[in-house]
N, C-alpha and C positions, 0 to 999 in steps of 0.2 A: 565640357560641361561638368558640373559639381554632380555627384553621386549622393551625397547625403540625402536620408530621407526618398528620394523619387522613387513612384511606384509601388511606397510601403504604407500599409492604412494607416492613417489619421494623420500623413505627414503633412504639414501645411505652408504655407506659400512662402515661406522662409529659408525653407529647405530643398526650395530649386530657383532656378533662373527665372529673371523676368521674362525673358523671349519664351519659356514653357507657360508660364503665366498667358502671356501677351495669345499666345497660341489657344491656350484653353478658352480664354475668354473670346476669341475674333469667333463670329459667326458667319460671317457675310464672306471676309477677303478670302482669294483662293491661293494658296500658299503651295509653294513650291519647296526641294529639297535645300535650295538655293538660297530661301529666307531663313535655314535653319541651320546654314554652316556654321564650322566650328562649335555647333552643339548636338549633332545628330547621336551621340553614347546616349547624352543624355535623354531625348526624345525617344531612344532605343526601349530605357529604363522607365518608360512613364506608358501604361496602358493607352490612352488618347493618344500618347505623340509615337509609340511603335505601329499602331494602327494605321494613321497617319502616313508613317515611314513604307509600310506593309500596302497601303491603294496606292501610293506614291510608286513604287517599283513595276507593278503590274501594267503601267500607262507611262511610264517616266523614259526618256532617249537614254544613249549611253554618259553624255554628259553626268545629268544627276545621278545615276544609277555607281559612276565610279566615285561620285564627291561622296557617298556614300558608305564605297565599298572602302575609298582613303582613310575617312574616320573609325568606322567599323573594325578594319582590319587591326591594328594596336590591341585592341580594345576586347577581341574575339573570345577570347577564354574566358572575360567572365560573360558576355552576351550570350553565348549560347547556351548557359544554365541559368538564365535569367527567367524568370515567370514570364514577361514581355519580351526584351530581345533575343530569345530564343526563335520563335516566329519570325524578326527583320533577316536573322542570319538563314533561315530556312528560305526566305522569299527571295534575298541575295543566290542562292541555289539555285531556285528555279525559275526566276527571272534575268537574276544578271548576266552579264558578258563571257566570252569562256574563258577571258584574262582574271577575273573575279572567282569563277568556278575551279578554274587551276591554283590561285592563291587560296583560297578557302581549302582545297584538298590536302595542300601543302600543311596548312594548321592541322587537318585531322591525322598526320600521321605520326604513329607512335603514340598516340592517345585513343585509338580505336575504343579500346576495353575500358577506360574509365570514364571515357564519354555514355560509355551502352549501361552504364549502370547507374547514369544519373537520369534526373525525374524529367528536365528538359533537357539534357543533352543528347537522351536518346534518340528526341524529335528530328536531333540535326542529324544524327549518325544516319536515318531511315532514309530521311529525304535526300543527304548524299548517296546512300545508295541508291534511290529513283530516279538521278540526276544527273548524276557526273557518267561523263565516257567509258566504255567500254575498257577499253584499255589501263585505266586509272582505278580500278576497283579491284583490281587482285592485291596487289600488295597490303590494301587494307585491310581487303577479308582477311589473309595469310595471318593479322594482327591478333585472330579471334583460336588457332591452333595450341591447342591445351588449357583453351579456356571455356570450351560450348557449354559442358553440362555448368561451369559456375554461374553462363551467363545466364543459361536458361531457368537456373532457378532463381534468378530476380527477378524482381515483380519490372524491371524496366529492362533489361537486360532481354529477357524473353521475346518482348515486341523484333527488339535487333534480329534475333537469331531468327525469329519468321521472316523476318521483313528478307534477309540474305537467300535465303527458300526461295521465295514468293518472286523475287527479280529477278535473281539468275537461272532460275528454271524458268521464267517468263521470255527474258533475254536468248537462253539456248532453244525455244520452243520457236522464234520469231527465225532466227539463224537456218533452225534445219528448215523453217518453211521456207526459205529460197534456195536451200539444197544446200547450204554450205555446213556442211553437216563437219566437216573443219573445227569451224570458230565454234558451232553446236556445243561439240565437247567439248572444247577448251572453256568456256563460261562455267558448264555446269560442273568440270573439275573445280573450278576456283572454288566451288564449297562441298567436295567429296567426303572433304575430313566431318564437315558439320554433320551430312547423313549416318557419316561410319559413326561418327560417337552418340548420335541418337540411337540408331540402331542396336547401336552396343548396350542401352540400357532401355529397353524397349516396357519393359512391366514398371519398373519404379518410373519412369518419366510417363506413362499412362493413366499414374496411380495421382499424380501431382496435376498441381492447379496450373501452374504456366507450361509441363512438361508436356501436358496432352494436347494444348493446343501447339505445339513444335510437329509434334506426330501428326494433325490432322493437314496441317499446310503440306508435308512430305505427300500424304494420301493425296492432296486436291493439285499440285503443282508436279514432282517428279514424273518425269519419264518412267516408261512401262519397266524397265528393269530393276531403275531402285523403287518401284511402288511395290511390284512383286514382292519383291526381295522383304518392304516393309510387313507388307499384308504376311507374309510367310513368317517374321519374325511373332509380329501379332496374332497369327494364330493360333502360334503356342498358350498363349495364354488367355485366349479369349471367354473360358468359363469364369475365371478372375477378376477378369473387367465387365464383363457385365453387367454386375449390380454394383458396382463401386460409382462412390459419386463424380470421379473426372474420369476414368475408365470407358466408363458407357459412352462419352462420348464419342471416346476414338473406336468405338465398336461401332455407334452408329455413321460413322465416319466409313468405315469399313464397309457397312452396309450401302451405303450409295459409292463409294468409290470401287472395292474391292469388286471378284471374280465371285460368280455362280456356287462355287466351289465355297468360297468364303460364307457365304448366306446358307448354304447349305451347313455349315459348319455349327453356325448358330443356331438355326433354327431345331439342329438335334441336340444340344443344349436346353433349349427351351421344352423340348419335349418329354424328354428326362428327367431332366430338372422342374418340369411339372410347368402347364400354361398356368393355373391358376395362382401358384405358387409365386412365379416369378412377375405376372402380371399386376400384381397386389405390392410388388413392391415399386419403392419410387423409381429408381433408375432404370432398374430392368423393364419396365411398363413401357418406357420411351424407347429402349431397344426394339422392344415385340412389334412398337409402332414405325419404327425406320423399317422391320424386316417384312411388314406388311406392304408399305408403301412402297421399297424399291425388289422385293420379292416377286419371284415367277407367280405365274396363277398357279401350277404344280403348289409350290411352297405356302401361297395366301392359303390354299382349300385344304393343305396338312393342319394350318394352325386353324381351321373352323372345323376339321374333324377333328382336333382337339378339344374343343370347344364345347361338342355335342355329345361327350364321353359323359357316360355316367358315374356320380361319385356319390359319398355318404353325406346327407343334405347335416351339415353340420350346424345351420341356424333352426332346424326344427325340431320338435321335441319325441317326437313319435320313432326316431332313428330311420328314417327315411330316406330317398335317395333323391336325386338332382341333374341335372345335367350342369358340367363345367359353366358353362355359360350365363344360366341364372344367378350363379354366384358373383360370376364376376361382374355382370351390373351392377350389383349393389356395392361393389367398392370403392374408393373415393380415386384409386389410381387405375385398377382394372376395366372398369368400363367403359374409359379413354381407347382403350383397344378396342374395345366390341363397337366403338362407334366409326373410329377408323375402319375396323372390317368392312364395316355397312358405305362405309366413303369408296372404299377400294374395290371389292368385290366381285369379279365378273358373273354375268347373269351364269346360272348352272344349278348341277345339282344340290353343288353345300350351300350355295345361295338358298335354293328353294328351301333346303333344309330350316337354317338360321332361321329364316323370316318365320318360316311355321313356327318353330319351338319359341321364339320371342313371340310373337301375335298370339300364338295361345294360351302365354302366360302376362300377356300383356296388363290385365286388370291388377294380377297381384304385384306386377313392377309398380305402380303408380307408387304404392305406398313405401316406396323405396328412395330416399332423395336422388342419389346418384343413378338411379333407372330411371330417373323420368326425363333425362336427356333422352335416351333411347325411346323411350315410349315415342316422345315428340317425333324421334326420325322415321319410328314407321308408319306414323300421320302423313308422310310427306308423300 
């Protein structure tokens, strides 16, 4: 099939096949891979006719599924960066034959890295790694050795290096559950080098937009050693990342994955570093609330005796004094905490506490915009 035009806006019926035509306009007939031999690239290249290509796979015998993979294959290096046949050669993965799945693996070798940093080639790189055989996936990762941190700081490239995370630690986790604790570590070696070189730059890849999310797949997917070993690197730095705007995430990341130890870590950061202080800013405000939600009650009832300290009431004019906690209602990012507190809470003493010191200042919250979320919760 002719490539000109197909698939590109305003191109018009001149600039493809009449059989794409014939196809766009049928509503009724029900078409098979079979009616569109000899032009299936081009159906690849046309949104309606990859679609097409794409239910077609999903429901199709091995017959059409290789007439298919026949046309497709020649053709593979530009479809898989294709805005549409990106998708056919994905669905080819996870539908097709293992005779299709071995000749598609065959194409991605030695092109690993410059597949992972394109906008659709990525998609193929991912889904080959969710698809193809165990045994066929080392050599391609092995593609990615001296390349993680470049990969990971492209905006496509990044998705790859999770997605490598996220399977092979899926894979060796599946392995040791029927004891073959063997093939275990032989998968989650296959991307040893990926952890050592994240690890190796634990603050600057925390600090970065696609680097933190790399970090937090490590926290939710590795095994207790290399998670340790993460969590341990990361807490060198964790008063750094806290208020940073991709940082705080892999802290809050920390907070629900990490050890007792780790949340204790923070939470004397926050102490230090003052609740109101920290609470009032943007990022830190969603740390204080990860470290309330997966925090001990020990840890929740530190940060509500933080909360019930008295300070110098800095909105009134008489130089008067406050409790932490009235202020931080009135903020537009700290009072998102004091509500989570009242969500999390266990009944007790700082409970009893909070609720008195709010309730009896209850009238003068109203005329607060951001108290009057609070006001309403102790209606409830």
């Amino acid at each position: 099939g002719r490539r000109a035009g197909v698939g590109s806006p305003g191109s018009g019926p001149t600039s493809s096949s009449s059989l794409l035509e014939d196809f766009r306009a049928a509503k009724t007939r029900n078409w098979t891979i079979h009616d569109i031999k000899g032009h299936v690239v081009e159906f690849c290249q046309d949104q309606n006719g990859s679609r097409f290509i794409q239910q077609r796979l999903e429901v199709a015998g091995t017959p059409e599924k290789e007439l298919v993979m026949t046309e497709v294959l020649p053709a593979v290096r530009t479809l898989r960066n294709d805005v549409f046949g990106n998708y056919v050669v994905q669905k080819l993965l996870e539908h097709g034959t293992a005779w299709t799945r071995s000749q598609l693996r065959a194409t991605l070798e030695g092109e690993m890295l410059a597949l992972s940093v394109q906008m659709y080639g990525c998609r193929v790189v991912q889904k080959a790694l969710e698809t193809l055989d165990d045994d066929h996936l080392p050599p391609l990762l092995s593609e990615f050795r001296g390349s993680v941190l470049a990969c990971i700081h492209d905006q496509n490239g990044n998705h790859v290096i999770q997605k490598c995370i996220e399977v092979m630690c899926t894979k060796s986790k599946v392995a040791a559950a029927r004891d073959d604790m063997e093939m275990a570590r032989f998968l989650f070696d296959q991307i040893q080098f990926v952890v050592d070189d994240v690890l190796g730059s634990v603050e600057s890849l925390s600090c970065h937009p696609y680097g933190c999310r790399v970090l937090q797949r490590i926290l939710e997917h590795c095994d207790e050693v290399q998670r340790v070993r993460a969590l341990n690197d990361i807490g060198a730095c964790h008063k750094r990342l806290l208020d940073d705007q991709y940082g705080n995430y892999v802290i809050q990341h920390v907070l629900q994955y990490g050890r007792e130890e780790d949340r204790d870590s923070v939470l004397k950061i926050v102490v230090e570093g003052g609740l109101l202080a920290l609470g009032r800013q943007k990022f830190a405000s969603n740390v204080v609330e990860k470290l309330l939600k997966y925090g001990s009650a020990e840890q929740r009832n530190a940060i509500v005796r933080e909360m019930l300290k008295i300070v110098p009431d800095e909105t009134g004019d008489g130089g008067g004094s406050v409790t932490v906690v009235l202020l931080m209602v009135r903020d537009a990012y700290a009072n998102y905490v004091v509500q989570t507190t009242l969500d999390v809470l266990a009944e007790g003493e700082e409970r009893r506490l909070l609720l008195e010191e709010l309730n009896a200042n209850a009238v003068l919250l109203r005329n607060y915009t951001f108290a009057k979320h609070i006001v309403a919760k102790l209606g409830t």
